[in-house]
C-alpha positions in Angstrom: -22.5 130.6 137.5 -23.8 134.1 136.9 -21.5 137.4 136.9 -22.9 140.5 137.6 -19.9 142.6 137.5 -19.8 145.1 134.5 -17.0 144.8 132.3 -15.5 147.6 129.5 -17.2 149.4 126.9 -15.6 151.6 124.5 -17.7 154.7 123.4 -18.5 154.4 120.0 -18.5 157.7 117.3 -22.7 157.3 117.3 -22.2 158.1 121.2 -23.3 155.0 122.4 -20.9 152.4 124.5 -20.2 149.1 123.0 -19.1 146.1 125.4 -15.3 145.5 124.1 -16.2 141.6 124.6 -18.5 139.4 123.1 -20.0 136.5 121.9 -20.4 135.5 118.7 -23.1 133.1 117.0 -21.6 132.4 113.7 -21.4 128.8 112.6 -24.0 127.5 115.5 -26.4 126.0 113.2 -28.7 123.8 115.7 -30.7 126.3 117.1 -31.5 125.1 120.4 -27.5 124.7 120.6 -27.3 128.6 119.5 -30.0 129.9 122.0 -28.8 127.5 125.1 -25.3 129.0 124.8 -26.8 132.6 123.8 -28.9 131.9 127.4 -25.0 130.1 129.1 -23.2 133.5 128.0 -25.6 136.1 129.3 -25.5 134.3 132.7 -21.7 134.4 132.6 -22.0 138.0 132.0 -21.4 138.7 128.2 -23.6 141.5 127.3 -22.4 142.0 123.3 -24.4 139.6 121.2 -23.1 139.4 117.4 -24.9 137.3 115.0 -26.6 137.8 111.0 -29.1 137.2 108.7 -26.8 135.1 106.7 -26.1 132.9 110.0 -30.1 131.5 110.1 -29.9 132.0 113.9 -31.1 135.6 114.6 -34.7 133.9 116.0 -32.7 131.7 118.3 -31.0 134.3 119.8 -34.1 136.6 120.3 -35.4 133.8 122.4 -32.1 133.8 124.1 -32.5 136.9 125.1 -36.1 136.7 126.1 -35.5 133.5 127.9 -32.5 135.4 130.1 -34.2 137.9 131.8 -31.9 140.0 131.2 -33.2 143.9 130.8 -33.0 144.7 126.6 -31.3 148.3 127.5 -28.2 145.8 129.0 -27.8 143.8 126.5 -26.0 145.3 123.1 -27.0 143.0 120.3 -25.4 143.6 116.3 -26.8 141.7 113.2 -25.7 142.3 110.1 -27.1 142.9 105.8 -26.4 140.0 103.8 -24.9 140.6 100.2 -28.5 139.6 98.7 -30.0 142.7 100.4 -27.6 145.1 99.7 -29.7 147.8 98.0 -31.6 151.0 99.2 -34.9 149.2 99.4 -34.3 145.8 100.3 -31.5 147.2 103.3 -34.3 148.6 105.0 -36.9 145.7 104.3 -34.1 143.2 106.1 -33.4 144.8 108.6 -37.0 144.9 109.7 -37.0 141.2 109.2 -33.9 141.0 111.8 -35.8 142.7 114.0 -38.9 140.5 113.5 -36.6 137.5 114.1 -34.9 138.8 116.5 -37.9 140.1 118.4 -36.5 143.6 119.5 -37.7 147.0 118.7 -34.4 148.2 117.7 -30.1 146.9 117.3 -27.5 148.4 118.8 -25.4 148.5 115.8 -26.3 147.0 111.9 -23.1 146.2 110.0 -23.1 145.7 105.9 -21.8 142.1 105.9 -19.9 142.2 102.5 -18.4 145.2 100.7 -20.5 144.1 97.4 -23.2 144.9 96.1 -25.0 148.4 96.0 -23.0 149.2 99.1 -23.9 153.0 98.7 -27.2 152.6 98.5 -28.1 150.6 101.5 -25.6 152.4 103.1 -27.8 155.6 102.8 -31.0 153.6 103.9 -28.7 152.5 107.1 -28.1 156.4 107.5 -31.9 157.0 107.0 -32.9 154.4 109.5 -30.3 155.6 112.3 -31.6 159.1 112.4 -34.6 157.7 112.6 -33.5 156.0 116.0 -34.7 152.5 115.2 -31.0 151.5 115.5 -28.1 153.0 117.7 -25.2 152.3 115.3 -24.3 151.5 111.6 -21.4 150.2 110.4 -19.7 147.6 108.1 -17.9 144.5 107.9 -14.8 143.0 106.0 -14.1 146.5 104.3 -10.6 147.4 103.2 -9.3 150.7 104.0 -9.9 151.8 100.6 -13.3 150.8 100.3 -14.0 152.3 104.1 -12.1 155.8 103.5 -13.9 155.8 100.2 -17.9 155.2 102.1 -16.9 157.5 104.9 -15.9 160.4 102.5 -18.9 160.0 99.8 -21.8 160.1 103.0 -22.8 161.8 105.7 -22.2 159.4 108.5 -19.2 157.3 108.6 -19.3 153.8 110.0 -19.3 153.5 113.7 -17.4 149.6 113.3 -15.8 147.8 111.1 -15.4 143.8 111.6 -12.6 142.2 110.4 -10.6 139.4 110.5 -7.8 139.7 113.3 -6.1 137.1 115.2 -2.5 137.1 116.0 -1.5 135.2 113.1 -3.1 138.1 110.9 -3.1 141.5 112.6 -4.4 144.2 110.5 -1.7 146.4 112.5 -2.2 149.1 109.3 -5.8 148.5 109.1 -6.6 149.0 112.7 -4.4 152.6 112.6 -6.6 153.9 109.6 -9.7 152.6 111.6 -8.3 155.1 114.5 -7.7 158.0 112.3 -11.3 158.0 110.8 -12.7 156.7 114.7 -14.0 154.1 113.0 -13.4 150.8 116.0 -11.9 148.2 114.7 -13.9 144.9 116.0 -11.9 141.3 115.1 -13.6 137.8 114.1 -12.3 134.4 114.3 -10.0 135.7 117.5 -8.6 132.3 117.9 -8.0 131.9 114.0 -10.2 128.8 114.5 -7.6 127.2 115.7 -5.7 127.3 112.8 -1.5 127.2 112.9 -1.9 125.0 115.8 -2.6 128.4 118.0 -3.8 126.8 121.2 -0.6 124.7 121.1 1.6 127.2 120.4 4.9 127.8 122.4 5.2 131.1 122.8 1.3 131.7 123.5 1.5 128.3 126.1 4.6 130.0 127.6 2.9 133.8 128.0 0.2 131.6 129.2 1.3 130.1 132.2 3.5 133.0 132.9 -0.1 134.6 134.1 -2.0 130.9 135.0 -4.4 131.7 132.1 -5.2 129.9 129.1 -3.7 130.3 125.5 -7.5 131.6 124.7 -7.3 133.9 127.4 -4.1 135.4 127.0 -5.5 135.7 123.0 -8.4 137.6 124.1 -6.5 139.6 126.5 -4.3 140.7 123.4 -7.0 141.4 121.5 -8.6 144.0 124.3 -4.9 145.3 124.9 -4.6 146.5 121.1 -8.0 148.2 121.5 -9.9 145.5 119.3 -13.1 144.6 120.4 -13.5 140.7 120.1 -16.2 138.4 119.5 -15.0 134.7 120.4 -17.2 131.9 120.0 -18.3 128.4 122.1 -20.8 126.1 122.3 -19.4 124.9 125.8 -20.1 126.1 129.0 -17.2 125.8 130.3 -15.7 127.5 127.2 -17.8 130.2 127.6 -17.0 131.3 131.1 -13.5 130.9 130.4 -13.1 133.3 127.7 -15.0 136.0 129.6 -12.0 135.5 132.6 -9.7 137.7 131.0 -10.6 141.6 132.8 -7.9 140.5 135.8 -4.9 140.4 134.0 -2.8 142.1 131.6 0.0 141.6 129.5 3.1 143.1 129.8 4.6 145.2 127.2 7.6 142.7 126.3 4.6 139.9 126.0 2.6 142.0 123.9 6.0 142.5 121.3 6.3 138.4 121.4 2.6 138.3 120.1 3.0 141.3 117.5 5.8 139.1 115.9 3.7 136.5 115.2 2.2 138.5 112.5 2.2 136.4 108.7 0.0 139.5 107.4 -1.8 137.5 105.2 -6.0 136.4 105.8 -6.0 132.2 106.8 -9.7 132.2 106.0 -10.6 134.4 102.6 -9.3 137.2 100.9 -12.2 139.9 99.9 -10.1 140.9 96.8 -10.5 137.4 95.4 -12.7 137.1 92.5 -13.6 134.0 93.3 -14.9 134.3 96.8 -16.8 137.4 95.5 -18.7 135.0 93.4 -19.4 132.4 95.5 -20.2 135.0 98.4 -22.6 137.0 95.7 -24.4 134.0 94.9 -24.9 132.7 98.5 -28.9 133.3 98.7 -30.7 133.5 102.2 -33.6 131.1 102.5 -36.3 132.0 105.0 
């Protein structure tokens, strides 16, 4: 199956226009796995590629890429700096190496994974390297608000993204608003919680579900793309795959989008980044080339 429809972007603060669905690498450690489904989603259609140094699978999705035949000016591929490289002069060292792996000439958009680190000082070689051209958009991942109001007040160019955890058991409704005010886009991971709280079997999901013949997935992405959230979902299946890229001929009514909103627990189900623990463990996590 290949789709050659386009599908919505969403103009980004840098100017350029940024798919608001994707597919996401993390976690797809056998290669030939990453770069056969990399190769399975471009043919569905999927034209936002998210992956990072820290996932050890940037070179199999370059070949991905290469092996699809897909034109490079379709296709809008992120990576991101792990925590190791946060500085001024390693930031712009790795993301040469991304590239290297990746085997472009330039990304799309280059987020800061973590907020640690000398954030400020890879953030500025991020600036220099974007007015440079070599990449199209900078941003960052897992920041608060705090620590994003705080970056986009003390530089010159504020992020164009920041990627967060959002899923409907964990919204970010507060989060996403200040995201809005700054025009920052608010892009979610883990969409389907990883199936955590049992959300494929849900009852209220399965219901909205077959109100609309779609999937609990589905009607989850759909959500996602109806609060203005761009999402990221990830599969190894094929099957998978084309499924959660069916979700542009429906949408959700108002009194279905409330149901989901009152799912809400407003807590993180994977990690919180204020955790002192999990800032040492993720501090120490080396990359190993």
């Amino acid at each position: 199956m290949k789709v050659t429809r386009s599908y919505p972007t969403i103009k980004l603060s840098s100017g350029v226009e940024m798919p608001v669905l994707g597919f996401g690498v993390y976690q797809i450690r056998d290669l030939d796995e990453c770069e056969q489904s990399v190769v399975e989603a471009l043919n569905v259609g999927y034209r936002l590629l998210d992956t990072a140094a820290v996932y050890g699978n940037e070179e199999a999705v370059g070949r991905a890429i290469k092996k699809s035949g897909v034109p490079r000016d379709e296709i809008f591929v992120t990576s991101k700096l792990w925590v190791q490289d946060v500085n001024y002069k390693a930031a712009k060292r790795a993301y040469r190496a991304s590239l290297e792996k990746l085997r472009l000439d330039y990304l799309d958009l280059y987020l800061i994974h973590q907020p640690y680190n000398d954030v400020y000082g890879a953030w500025r070689a991020l600036e220099e390297i974007y007015e440079t051209g070599e990449v199209k958009a900078i941003g960052v991942s897992n920041f608060t608000s705090a620590r994003m109001i705080d970056l986009i007040l003390n530089n010159k160019i504020a992020p164009a993204v920041n990627q967060i955890e959002i899923h409907p058991f964990y919204q970010q409704t507060e989060a996403i608003e200040v995201m809005k005010q700054y025009k920052v886009q608010p892009e979610g991971w883990a969409p389907f919680a990883e199936g955590k709280n049992n959300l494929f079997t849900d009852g209220q999901l399965m219901k909205i579900a077959k109100k609309y013949n779609k999937t609990v997935g589905q009607v989850v992405l759909r959500w996602n793309l109806q609060c203005g959230v761009v999402a990221i979902p990830k599969s190894v299946h094929k099957e998978r795959i084309i499924e959660n890229f069916d979700v542009f001929d429906f949408k959700l009514s108002e009194v279905d989008m409330q149901i989901i909103s009152k799912m809400d627990g407003k807590e993180p189900l994977f990690v919180s980044h204020e955790d002192p623990d999990f800032v040492k463990r993720t501090i120490e996590r080396k990359i190993h080339d």
